[in-house]
C-alpha positions as CSV (number, residue, x, y, z in Angstrom):
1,X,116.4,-38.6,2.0
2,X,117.0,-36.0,-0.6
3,X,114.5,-33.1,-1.1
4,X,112.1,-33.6,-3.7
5,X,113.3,-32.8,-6.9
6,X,111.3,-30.5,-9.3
7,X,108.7,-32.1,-11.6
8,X,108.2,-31.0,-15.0
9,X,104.7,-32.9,-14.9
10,X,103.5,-31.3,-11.9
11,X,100.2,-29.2,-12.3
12,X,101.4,-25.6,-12.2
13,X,98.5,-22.5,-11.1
14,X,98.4,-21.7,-14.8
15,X,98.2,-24.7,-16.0
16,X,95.2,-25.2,-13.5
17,X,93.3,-22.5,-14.7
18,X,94.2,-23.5,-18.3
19,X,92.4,-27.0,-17.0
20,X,89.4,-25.4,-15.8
21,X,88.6,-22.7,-19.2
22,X,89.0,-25.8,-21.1
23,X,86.4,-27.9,-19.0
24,X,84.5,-24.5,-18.6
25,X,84.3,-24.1,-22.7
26,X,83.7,-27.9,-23.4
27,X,80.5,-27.2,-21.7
28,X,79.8,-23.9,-23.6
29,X,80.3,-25.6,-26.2
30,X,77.7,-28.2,-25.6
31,X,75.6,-26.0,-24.8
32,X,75.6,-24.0,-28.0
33,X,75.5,-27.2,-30.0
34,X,72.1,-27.5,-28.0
35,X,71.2,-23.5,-28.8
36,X,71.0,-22.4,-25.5
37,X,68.6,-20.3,-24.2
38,X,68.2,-16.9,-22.4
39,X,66.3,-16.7,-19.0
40,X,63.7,-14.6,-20.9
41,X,63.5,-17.4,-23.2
42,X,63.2,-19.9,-20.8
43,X,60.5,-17.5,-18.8
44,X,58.2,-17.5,-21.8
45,X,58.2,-20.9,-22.3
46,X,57.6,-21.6,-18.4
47,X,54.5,-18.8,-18.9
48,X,52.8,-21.0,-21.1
49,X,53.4,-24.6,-19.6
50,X,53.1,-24.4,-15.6
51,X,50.7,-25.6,-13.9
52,X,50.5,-23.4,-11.0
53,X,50.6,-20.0,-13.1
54,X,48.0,-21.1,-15.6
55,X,45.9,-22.4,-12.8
56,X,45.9,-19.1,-11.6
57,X,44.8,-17.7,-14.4
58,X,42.0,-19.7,-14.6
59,X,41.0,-19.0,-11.0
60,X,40.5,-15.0,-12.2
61,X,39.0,-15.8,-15.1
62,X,36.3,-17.3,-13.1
63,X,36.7,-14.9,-10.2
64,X,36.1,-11.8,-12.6
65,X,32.8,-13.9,-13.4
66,X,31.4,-14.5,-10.7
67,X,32.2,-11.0,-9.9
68,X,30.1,-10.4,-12.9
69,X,27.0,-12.5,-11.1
70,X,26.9,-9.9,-8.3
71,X,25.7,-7.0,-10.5
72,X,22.4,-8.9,-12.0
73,X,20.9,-7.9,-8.8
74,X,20.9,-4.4,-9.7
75,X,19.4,-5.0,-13.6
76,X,15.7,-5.8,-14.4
77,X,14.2,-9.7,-14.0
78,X,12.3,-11.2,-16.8
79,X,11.0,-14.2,-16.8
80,X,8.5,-15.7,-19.3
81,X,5.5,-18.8,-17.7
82,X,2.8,-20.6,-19.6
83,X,0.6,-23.2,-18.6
84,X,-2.0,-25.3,-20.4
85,X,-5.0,-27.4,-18.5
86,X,-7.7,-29.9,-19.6
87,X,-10.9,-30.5,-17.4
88,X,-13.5,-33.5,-17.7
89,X,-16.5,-32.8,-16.0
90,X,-19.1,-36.0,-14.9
91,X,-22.2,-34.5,-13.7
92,X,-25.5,-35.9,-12.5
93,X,-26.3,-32.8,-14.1
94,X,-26.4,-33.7,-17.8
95,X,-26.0,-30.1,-19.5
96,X,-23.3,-30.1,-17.5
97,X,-21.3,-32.8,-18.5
98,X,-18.2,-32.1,-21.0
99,X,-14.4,-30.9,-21.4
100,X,-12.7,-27.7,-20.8
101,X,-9.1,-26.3,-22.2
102,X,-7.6,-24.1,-20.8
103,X,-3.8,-21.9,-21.7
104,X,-2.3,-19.4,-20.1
105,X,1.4,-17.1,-20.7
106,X,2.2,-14.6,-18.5
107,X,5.4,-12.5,-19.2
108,X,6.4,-10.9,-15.7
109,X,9.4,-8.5,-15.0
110,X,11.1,-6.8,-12.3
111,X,13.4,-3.6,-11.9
112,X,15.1,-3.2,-8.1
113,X,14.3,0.6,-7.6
114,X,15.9,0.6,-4.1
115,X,18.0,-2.6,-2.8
116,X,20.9,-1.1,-1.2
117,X,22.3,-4.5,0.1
118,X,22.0,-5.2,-3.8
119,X,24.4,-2.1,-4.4
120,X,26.5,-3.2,-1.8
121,X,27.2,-7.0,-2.9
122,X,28.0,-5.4,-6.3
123,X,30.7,-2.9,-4.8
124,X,32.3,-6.0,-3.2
125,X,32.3,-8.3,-6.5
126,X,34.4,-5.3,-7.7
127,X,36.7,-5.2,-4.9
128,X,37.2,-9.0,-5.4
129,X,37.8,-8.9,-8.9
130,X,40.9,-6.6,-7.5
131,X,42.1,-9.8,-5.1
132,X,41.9,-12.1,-7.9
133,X,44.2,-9.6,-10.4
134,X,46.4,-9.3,-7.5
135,X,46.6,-13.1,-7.3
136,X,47.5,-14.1,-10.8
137,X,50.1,-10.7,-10.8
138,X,51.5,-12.8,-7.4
139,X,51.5,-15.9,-9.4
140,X,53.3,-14.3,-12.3
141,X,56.1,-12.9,-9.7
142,X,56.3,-16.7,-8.4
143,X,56.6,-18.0,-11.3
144,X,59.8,-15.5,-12.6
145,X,61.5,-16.1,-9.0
146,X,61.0,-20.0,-9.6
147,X,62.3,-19.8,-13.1
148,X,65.2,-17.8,-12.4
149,X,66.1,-20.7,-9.2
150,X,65.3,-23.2,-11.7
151,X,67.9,-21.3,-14.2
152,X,70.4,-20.4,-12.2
153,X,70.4,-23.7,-10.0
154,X,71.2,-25.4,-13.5
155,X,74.3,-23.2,-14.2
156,X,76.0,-23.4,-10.5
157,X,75.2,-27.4,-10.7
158,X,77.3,-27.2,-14.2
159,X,80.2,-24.8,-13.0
160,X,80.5,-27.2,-9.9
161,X,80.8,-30.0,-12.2
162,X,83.3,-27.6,-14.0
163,X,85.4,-27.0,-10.9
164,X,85.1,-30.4,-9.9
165,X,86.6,-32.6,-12.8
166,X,89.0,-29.5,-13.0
167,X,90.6,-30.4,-9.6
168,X,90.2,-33.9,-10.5
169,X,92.8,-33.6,-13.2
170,X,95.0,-31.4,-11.3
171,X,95.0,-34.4,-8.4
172,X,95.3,-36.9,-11.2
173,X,98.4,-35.2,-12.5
174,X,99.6,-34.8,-8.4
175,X,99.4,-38.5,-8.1
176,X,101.1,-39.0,-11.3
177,X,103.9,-37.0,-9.8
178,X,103.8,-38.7,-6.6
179,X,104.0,-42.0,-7.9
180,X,107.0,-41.2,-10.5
181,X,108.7,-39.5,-7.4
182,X,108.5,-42.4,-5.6
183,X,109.5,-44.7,-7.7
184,X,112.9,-42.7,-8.2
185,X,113.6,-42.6,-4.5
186,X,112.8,-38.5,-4.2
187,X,109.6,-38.7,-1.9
188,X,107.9,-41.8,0.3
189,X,104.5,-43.8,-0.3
190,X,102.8,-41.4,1.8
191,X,102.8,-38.7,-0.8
192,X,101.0,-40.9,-2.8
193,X,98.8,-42.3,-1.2
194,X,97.5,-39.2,-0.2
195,X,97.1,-38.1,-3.4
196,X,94.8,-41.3,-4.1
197,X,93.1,-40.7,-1.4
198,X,92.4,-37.5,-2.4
199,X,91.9,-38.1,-5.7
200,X,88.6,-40.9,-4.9
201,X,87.6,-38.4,-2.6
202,X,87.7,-36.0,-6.1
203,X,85.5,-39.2,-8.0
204,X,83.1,-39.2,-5.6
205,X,82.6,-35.8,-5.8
206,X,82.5,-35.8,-9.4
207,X,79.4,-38.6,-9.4
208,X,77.5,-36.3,-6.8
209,X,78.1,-33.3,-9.1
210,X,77.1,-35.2,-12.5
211,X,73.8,-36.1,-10.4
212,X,72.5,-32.8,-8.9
213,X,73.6,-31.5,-12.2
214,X,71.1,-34.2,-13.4
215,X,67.8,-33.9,-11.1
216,X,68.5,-29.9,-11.9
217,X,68.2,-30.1,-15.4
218,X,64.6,-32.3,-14.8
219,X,63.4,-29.8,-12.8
220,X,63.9,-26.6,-15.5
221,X,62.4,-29.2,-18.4
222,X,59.8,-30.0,-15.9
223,X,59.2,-26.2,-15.5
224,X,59.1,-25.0,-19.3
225,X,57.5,-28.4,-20.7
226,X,60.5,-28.6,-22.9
227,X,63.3,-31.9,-23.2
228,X,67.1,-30.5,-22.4
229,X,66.5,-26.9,-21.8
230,X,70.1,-25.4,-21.8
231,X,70.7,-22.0,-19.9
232,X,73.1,-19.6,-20.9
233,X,75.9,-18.8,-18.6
234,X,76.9,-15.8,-16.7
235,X,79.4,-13.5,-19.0
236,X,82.8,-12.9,-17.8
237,X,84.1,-10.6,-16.4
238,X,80.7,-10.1,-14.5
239,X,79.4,-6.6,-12.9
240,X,76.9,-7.6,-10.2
241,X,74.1,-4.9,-10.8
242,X,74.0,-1.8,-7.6
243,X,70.9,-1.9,-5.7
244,X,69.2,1.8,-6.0
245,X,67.5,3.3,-4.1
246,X,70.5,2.4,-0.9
247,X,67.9,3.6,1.8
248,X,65.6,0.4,3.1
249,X,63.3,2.4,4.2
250,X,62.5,3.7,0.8
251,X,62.1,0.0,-0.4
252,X,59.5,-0.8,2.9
253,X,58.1,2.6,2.4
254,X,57.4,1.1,-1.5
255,X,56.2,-2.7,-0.5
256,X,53.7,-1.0,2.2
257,X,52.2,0.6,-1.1
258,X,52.5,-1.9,-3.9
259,X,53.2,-5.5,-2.3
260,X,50.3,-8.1,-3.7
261,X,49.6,-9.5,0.0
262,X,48.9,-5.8,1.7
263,X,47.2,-5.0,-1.5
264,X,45.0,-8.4,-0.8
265,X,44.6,-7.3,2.5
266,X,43.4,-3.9,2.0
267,X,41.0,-5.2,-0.8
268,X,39.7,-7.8,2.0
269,X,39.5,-5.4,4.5
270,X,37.0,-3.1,2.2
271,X,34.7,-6.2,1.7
272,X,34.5,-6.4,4.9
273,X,33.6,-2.8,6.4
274,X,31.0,-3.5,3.4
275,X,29.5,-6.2,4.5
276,X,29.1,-4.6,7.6
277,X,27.2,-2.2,6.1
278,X,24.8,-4.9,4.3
279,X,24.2,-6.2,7.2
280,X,23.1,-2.8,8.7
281,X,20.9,-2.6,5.5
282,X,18.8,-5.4,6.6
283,X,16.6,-2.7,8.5
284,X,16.3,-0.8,5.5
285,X,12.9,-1.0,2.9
286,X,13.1,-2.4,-0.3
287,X,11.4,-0.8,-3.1
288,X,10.8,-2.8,-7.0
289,X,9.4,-1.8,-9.9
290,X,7.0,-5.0,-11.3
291,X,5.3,-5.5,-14.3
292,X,3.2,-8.6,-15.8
293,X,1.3,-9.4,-18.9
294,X,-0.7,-12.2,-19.2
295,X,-2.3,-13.5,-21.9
296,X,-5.3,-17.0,-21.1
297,X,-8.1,-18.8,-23.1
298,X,-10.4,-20.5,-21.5
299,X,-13.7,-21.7,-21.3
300,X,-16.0,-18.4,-20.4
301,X,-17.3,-18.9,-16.6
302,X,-20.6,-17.4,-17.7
303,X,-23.4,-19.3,-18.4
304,X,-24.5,-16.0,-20.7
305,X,-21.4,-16.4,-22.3
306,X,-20.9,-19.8,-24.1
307,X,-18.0,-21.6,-25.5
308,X,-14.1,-20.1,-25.0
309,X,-13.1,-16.8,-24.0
310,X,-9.3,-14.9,-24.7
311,X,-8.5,-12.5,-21.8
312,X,-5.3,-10.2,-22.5
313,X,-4.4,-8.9,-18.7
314,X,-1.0,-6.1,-17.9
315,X,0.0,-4.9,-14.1
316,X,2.4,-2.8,-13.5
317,X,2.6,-1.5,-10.2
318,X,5.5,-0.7,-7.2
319,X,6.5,-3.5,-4.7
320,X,7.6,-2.0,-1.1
321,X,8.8,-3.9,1.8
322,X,9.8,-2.9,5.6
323,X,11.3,-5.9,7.7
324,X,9.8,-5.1,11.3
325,X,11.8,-7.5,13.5
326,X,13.5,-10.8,12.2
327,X,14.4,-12.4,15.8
328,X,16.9,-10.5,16.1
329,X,19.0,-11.8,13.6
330,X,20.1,-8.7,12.1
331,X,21.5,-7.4,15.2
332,X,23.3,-10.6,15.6
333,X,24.5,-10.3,12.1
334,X,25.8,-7.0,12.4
335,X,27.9,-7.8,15.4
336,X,29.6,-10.7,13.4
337,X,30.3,-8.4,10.4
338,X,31.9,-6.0,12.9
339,X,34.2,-8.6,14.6
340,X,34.9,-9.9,11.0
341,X,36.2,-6.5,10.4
342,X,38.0,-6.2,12.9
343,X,39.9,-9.4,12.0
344,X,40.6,-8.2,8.3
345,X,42.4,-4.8,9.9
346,X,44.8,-6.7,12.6
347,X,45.4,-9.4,9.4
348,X,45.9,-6.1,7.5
349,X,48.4,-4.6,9.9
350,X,50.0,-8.1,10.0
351,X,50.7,-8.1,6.4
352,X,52.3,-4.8,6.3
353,X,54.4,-5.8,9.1
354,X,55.4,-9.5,7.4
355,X,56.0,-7.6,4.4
356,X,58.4,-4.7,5.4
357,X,60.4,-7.6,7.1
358,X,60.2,-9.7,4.4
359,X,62.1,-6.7,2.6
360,X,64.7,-4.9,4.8
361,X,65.6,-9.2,5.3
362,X,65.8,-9.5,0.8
363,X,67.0,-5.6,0.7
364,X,70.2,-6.6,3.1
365,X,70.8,-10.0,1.9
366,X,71.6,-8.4,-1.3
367,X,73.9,-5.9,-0.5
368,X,75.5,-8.5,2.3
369,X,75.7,-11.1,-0.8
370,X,77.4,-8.3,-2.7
371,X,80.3,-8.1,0.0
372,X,80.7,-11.5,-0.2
373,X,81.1,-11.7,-3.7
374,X,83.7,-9.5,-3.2
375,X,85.3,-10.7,-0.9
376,X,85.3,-14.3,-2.7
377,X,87.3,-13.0,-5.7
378,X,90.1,-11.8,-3.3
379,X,90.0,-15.2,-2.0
380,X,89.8,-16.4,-4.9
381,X,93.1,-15.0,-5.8
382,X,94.6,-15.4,-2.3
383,X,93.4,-18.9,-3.1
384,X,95.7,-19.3,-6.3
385,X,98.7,-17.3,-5.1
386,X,98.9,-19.8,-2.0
387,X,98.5,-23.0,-5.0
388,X,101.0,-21.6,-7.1
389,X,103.2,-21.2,-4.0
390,X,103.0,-24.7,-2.5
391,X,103.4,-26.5,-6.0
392,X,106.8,-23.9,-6.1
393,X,107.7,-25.0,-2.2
394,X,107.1,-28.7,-3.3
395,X,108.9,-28.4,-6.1
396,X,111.9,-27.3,-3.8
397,X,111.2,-29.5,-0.9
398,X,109.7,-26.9,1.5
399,X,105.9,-27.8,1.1
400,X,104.6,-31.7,0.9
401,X,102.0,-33.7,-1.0
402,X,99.5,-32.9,1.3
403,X,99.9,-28.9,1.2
404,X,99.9,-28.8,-2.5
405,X,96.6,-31.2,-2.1
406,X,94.6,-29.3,0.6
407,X,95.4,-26.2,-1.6
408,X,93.9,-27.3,-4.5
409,X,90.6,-28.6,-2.5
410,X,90.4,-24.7,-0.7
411,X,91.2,-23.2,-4.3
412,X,87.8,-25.2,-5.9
413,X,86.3,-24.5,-3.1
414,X,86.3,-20.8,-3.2
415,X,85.7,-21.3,-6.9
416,X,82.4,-22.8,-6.0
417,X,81.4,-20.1,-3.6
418,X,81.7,-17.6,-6.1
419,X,79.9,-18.6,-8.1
420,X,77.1,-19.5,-5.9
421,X,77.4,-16.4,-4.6
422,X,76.7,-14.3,-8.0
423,X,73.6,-16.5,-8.5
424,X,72.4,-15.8,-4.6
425,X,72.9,-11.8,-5.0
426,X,70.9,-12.0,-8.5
427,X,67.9,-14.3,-7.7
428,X,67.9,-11.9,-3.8
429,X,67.7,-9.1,-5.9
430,X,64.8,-10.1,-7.7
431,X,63.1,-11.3,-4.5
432,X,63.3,-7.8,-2.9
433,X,61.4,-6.6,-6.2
434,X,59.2,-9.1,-5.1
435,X,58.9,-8.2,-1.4
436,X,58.3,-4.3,-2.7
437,X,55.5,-5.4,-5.0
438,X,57.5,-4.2,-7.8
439,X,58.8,-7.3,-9.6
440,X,57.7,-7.7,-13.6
441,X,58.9,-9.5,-16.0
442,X,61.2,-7.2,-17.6
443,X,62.8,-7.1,-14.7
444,X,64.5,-10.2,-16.4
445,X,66.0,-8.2,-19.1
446,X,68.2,-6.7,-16.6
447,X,69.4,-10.1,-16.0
448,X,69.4,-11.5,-19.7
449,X,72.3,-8.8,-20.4
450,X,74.3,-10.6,-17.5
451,X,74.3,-13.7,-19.9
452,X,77.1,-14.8,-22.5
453,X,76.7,-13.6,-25.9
């Protein structure tokens, strides 16, 4: 048989990569037709539609008021009763026979003088009011790490469909060759079907591709309450930014002093040496400040006295009480505050040690990420070198179907990594903010300026 014979229609490494900024562009252009969005954008939106942050929200609303309940036991009482009565009297007494009416208002009020469990409960409202502001901030940093996933999940799902139908037309145009090759004598059936084989291997790829792209784009509309949300892509050439500061210790040192859960912890941990402490106060006195005025008319209960009589009556006076002994339930009380205590420093100590593993784990999955990026544009180029060299030894007779095939597969596959890759380093990046307690959402600007123009 002779050698296979050079084909002017065969898909060159240029010509593949002419393929694939075509494909890549169609789909830029699409999406500014649609007026794509930025991730800050997109965050904005997501800030004032989901669920889950504006529950939040709505849980310290009410937390900062009940918070606010705590201190009425430190401010005065006033309380306002009246009362009216009417009296038939049947005597076998005749002179004694008749009705009586009778109306009383009392205003009464009361000032705590010295209620130290009163203090105490109010400290604590405070200290929770600090939980609840450190749960909506950790519901804010949730919701920028699920937008960005929600982002950035839409934009590798569109360069895989990219890459995809790209390497479909390249085996589309190998089969083409394979089949014209054949028919003129200068390779065997195998060739082609091997290419066909390859190339419904490429279709069913392509349908898989067109439906995670799909379900992806659902789940970013989902998130911003808005019908065919369309992200911006990454720029090209793209500069992945450095991680600063390079020691990890420096970024646990910072999560053991800002990160939400220790924060929580700490907070809870308070409350509870607190509560000790009001349950210590159970021995203590109370001492109140009380006042009344009262103000009834009546019939006069002296016989020297006829007909209705107007009293006008003020107290004020100071209300003091010592518990002596209680059954021992203060005791008892005390011992569970202390054990609760102890609980809220060992979940404390747990936190800190959750989160400074949570970040050296986020701190070197970036900078291993990094590496691979790296080393996925070298492949990336080893990757084309090797295509351009089997469709050349194919073209000569040195390299078969199959090479040229398999090198076209590895070549969209690398493509794919990449660019998986970029979006992994980015979105760890922002969870290590997150694991130091230091994420924001300006942070996103940082990210914003990676976008096309």
């Amino acid at each position: 048989m002779n050698p296979p014979q050079p084909d002017p229609h065969a898909t060159t490494g240029r010509h593949l990569s002419q393929i694939a900024s075509a494909a890549a562009l169609a789909l830029l252009g699409l999406a500014t037709g649609a007026q794509a969005q930025s991730l800050v954008e997109v965050f904005d939106a997501a800030r004032g539609f989901d669920a889950t942050y504006l529950s939040a929200r709505s849980q310290f609303d009410a937390s900062a008021a009940r918070a606010a309940q705590a201190r009425a036991g430190l401010l005065p009482q006033v309380g306002l009763g009246a009362g009216a009565n009417w009296t038939s009297r049947d005597s076998s007494a005749a002179f004694l026979d008749g009705t009586n009416n009778s109306q009383t208002v009392t205003v009464s009020a009361s000032q705590p003088l010295y209620r130290p469990a009163n203090r105490i409960t109010n400290n604590q409202s405070l200290l929770s009011v600090d939980i609840a502001r450190a749960q909506l901030l950790q519901a804010e940093q949730d919701l920028i790490v699920r937008t960005t996933q929600a982002y950035f999940d839409v934009l590798a799902a569109q360069d895989t469909l990219t890459f995809v139908k790209t390497l479909k037309a390249a085996v589309s145009e190998q089969l083409a060759g394979a089949k014209r090759n054949f028919e003129v004598g200068t390779s065997t059936i195998t060739d082609s079907r091997e290419a066909q084989a390859r190339f419904d291997l490429t279709t069913a790829q392509e349908i898989a591709a067109e439906n995670d792209l799909l379900v992806n784009k659902l789940a970013l509309d989902q998130l911003v309450g808005a019908a065919s949300v369309v992200p911006k892509p990454l720029a090209a050439p793209l500069v992945l930014p450095p991680v600063t500061p390079t020691d990890p210790q420096l970024w646990v040192g910072e999560a053991q002093a800002r990160n939400l859960n220790v924060l929580q912890a700490q907070k809870a941990l308070e409350i509870a040496q607190l509560e000790t402490r009001k349950a210590e106060a159970g021995h203590l006195p109370t001492l109140d400040l009380v006042g009344q005025y009262q103000v009834a008319r009546g019939p006069s209960g002296t016989p020297a006295i006829p007909g209705t009589v107007r009293n006008n009556n003020a107290t004020v006076g100071m209300q003091f009480n010592l518990p002596l002994f209680a059954g021992y339930a203060i005791q008892n009380r005390v011992k569970e505050t202390l054990a609760l205590e102890e609980k809220s420093r060992t979940d404390l100590e747990a936190a800190r040690r959750t989160v400074a593993q949570a970040t050296r784990t986020a701190y070197f999955g970036v900078l291993s990420g990094q590496s691979q990026v790296k080393a996925l544009e070298a492949a990336e180029a080893s990757s084309q070198s090797a295509l351009d060299a089997n469709k050349l030894g194919y073209q000569v007779g040195v390299r078969i179907n199959i090479d040229v095939l398999n090198a076209q597969s590895q070549l969209f596959q690398t493509k794919r990594d990449l660019a998986a890759a970029r979006y992994s380093v980015l979105l760890t990046g922002l969870r290590l903010r997150q694991a130091s307690g230091q994420l924001v959402a300006e942070d996103l600007l940082v990210l914003n300026a990676l976008l096309a123009r």
